[in-house]
C-alpha positions as CSV (number, residue, x, y, z in Angstrom):
1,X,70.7,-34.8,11.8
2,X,68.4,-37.7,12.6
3,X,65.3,-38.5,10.0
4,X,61.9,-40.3,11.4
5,X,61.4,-43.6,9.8
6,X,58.9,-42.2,7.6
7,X,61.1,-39.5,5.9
8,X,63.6,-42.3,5.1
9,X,61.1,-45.0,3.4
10,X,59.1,-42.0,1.3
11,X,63.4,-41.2,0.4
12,X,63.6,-45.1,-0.5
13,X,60.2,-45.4,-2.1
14,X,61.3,-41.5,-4.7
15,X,65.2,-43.4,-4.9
16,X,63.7,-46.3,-6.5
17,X,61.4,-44.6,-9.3
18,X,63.1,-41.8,-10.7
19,X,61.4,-41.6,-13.9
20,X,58.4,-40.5,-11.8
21,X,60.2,-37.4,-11.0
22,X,60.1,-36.3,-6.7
23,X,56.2,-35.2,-6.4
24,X,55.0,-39.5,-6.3
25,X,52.1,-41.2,-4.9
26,X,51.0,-40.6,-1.4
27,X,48.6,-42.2,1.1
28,X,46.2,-40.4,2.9
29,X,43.3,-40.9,5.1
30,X,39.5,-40.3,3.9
31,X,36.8,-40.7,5.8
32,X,36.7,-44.5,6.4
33,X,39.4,-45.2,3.8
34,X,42.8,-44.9,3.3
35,X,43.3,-43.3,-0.5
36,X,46.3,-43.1,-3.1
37,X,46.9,-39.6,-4.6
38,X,49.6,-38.3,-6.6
39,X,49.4,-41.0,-9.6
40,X,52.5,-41.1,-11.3
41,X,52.4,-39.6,-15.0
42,X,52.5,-43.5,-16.3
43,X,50.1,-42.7,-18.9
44,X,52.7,-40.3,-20.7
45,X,55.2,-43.6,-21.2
46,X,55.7,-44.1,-24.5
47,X,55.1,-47.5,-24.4
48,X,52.0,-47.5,-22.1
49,X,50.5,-44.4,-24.5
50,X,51.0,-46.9,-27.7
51,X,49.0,-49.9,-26.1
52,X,46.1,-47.2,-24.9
53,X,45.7,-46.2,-28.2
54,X,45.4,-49.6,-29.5
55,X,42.1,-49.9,-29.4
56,X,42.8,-52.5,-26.7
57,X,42.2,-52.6,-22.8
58,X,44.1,-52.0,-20.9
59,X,44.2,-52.3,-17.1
60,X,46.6,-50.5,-14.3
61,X,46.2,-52.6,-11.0
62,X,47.1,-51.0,-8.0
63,X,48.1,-53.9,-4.9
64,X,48.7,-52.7,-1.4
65,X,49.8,-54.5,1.7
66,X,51.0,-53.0,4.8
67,X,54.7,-53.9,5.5
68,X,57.5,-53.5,8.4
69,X,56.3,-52.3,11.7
70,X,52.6,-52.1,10.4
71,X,50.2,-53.2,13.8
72,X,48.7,-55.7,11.3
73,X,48.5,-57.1,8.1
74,X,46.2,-55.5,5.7
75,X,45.7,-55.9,1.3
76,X,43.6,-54.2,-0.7
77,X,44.1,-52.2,-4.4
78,X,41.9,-50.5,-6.6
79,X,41.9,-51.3,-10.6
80,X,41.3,-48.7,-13.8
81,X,40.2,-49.8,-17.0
82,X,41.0,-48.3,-20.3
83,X,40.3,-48.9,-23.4
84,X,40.3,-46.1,-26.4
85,X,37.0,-46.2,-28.6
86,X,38.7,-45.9,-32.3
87,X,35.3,-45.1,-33.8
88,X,34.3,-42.4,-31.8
89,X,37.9,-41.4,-30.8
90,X,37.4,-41.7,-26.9
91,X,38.6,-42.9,-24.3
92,X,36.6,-45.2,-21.9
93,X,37.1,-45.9,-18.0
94,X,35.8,-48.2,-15.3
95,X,37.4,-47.4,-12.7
96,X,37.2,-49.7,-9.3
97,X,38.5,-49.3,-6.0
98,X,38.7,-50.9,-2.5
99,X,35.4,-49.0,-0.8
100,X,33.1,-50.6,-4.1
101,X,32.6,-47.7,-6.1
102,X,32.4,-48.7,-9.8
103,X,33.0,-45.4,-11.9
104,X,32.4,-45.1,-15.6
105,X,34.1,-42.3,-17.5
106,X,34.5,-40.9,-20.7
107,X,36.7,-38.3,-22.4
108,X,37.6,-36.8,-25.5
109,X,41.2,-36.9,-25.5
110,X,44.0,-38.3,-23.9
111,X,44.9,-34.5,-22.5
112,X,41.6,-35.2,-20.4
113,X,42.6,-38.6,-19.4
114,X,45.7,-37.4,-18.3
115,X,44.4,-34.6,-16.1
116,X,41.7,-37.0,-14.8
117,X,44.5,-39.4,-13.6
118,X,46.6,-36.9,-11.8
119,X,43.5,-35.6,-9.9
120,X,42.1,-39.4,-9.2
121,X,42.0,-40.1,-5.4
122,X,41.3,-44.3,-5.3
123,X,40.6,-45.6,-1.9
124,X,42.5,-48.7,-1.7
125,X,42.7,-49.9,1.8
126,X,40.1,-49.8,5.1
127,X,40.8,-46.9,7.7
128,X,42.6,-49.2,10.2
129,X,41.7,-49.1,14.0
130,X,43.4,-47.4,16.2
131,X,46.4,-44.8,16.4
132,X,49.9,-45.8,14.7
133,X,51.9,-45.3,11.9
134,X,51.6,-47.9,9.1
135,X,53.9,-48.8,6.1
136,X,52.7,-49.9,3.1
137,X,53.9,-51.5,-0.5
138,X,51.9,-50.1,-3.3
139,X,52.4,-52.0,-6.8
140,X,51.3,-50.5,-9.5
141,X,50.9,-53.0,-12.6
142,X,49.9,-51.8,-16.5
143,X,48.4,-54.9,-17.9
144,X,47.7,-55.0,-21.3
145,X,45.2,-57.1,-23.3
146,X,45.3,-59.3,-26.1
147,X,42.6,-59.4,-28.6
148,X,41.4,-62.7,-27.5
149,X,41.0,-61.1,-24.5
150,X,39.1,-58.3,-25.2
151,X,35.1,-59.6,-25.4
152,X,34.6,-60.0,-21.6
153,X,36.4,-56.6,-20.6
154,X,34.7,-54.6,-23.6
155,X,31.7,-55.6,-21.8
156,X,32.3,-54.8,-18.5
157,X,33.6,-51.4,-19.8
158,X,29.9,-51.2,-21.6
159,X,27.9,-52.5,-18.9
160,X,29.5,-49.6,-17.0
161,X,28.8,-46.8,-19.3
162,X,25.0,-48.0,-20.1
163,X,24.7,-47.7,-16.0
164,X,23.2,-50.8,-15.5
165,X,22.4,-51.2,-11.6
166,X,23.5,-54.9,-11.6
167,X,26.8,-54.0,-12.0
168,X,27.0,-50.7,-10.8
169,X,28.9,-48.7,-8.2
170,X,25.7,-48.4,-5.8
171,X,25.3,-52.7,-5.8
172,X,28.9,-53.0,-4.9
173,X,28.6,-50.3,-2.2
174,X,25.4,-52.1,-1.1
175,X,27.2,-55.6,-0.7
176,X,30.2,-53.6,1.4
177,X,27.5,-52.2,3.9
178,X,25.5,-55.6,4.1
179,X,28.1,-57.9,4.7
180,X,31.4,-56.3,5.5
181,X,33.3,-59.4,5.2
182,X,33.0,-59.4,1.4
183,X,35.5,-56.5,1.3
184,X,37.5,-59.6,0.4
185,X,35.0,-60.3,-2.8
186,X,36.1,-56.9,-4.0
187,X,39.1,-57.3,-3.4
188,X,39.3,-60.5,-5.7
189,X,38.1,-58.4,-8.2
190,X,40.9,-56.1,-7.9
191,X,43.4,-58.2,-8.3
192,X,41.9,-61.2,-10.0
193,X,42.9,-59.5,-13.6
194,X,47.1,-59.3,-12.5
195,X,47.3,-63.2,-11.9
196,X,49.5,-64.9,-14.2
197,X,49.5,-61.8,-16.3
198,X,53.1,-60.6,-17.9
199,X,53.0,-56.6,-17.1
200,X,53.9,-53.8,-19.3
201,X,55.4,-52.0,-17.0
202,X,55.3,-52.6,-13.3
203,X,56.5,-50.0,-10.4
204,X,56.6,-50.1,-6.3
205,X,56.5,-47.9,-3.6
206,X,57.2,-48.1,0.2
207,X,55.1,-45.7,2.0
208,X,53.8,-44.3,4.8
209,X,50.1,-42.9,6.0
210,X,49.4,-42.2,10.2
211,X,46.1,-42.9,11.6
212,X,44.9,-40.5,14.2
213,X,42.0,-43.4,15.4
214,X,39.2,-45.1,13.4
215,X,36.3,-42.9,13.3
């Protein structure tokens, strides 16, 4: 029995990461985005759980670039900030992704977080033109910071949650719809965090998403 090309990466992509157990991440198309669902229970490493609760950021950098018979060559990524308030015994979030939207979050336990992360849609690429059946590498990287490290992303985190318009979702959003080309800006932002960075854990997917026509 023959497979399409598809069913045979997705079969690579589950091969290659069975600690994430055979639901894993999925791309899907939204509105004028492409989006990653299906976030792999990461949080629940023991490892990754220790640093959260450190009281230290931490960040989990998504990278995606279409691969293999893709029409063209696209990157983008989205980025989530954590870092777990010891004080007041929460959990912050910034979370950032490739259509600009800057979203602060807080919850009350790591239950919450958890849920929150298994729900989370993150748009990480821009709906491609046209009608075709792209392939894509999604890397998914759990940075962790040190304590030297921590000033200028405790005050992102803060800047987030005070809702200051500066650095806001809506000013990113309104860059993105004044001058498109700075998807590329964002994009730097993504990523900027996972160069020369050792990760604390780092996975990869191959996989698959058809687009019916840019609309």
């Amino acid at each position: 029995m023959s497979r399409r090309p598809g069913s045979f990466l997705l079969l690579l992509a589950l091969a290659a990461a069975p600690a994430f157990g055979a639901g894993g991440p999925a791309l899907q198309v939204e509105g004028a985005w492409v989006a990653l669902a299906g976030l792999p229970p990461v949080l629940e490493r023991a490892d990754v759980r220790k640093q959260l609760d450190s009281g230290l950021t931490s960040t989990l950098a998504f990278e995606v670039r279409t691969i293999g018979s893709s029409p063209a060559r696209m990157q983008g990524g989205a980025r989530i900030d954590i870092r777990y308030e010891l004080w007041d015994e929460i959990y912050l979030v910034n979370r950032l992704d490739a259509a600009g939207r800057r979203e602060p979050l807080r919850f009350r336990s790591f239950e919450q977080l958890a849920r929150w992360w298994r729900e989370a849609r993150l748009a990480v690429l821009p709906l491609p033109r046209g009608t075709a059946l792209w392939q894509a590498e999604v890397r998914l990287r759990v940075l962790p910071f040190s304590q030297a490290e921590q000033r200028e992303t405790q005050r992102w985190l803060s800047e987030s949650m005070a809702g200051e318009d500066e650095g806001g979702a809506g000013a990113v959003s309104q860059v993105l719809e004044d001058r498109p080309g700075s998807f590329s800006q964002v994009l730097q932002l993504l990523v900027a965090t996972s160069i020369g960075r050792p990760a604390l854990f780092e996975q990869v997917w191959r996989l698959d998403v058809r687009v019916e026509g840019k609309r």
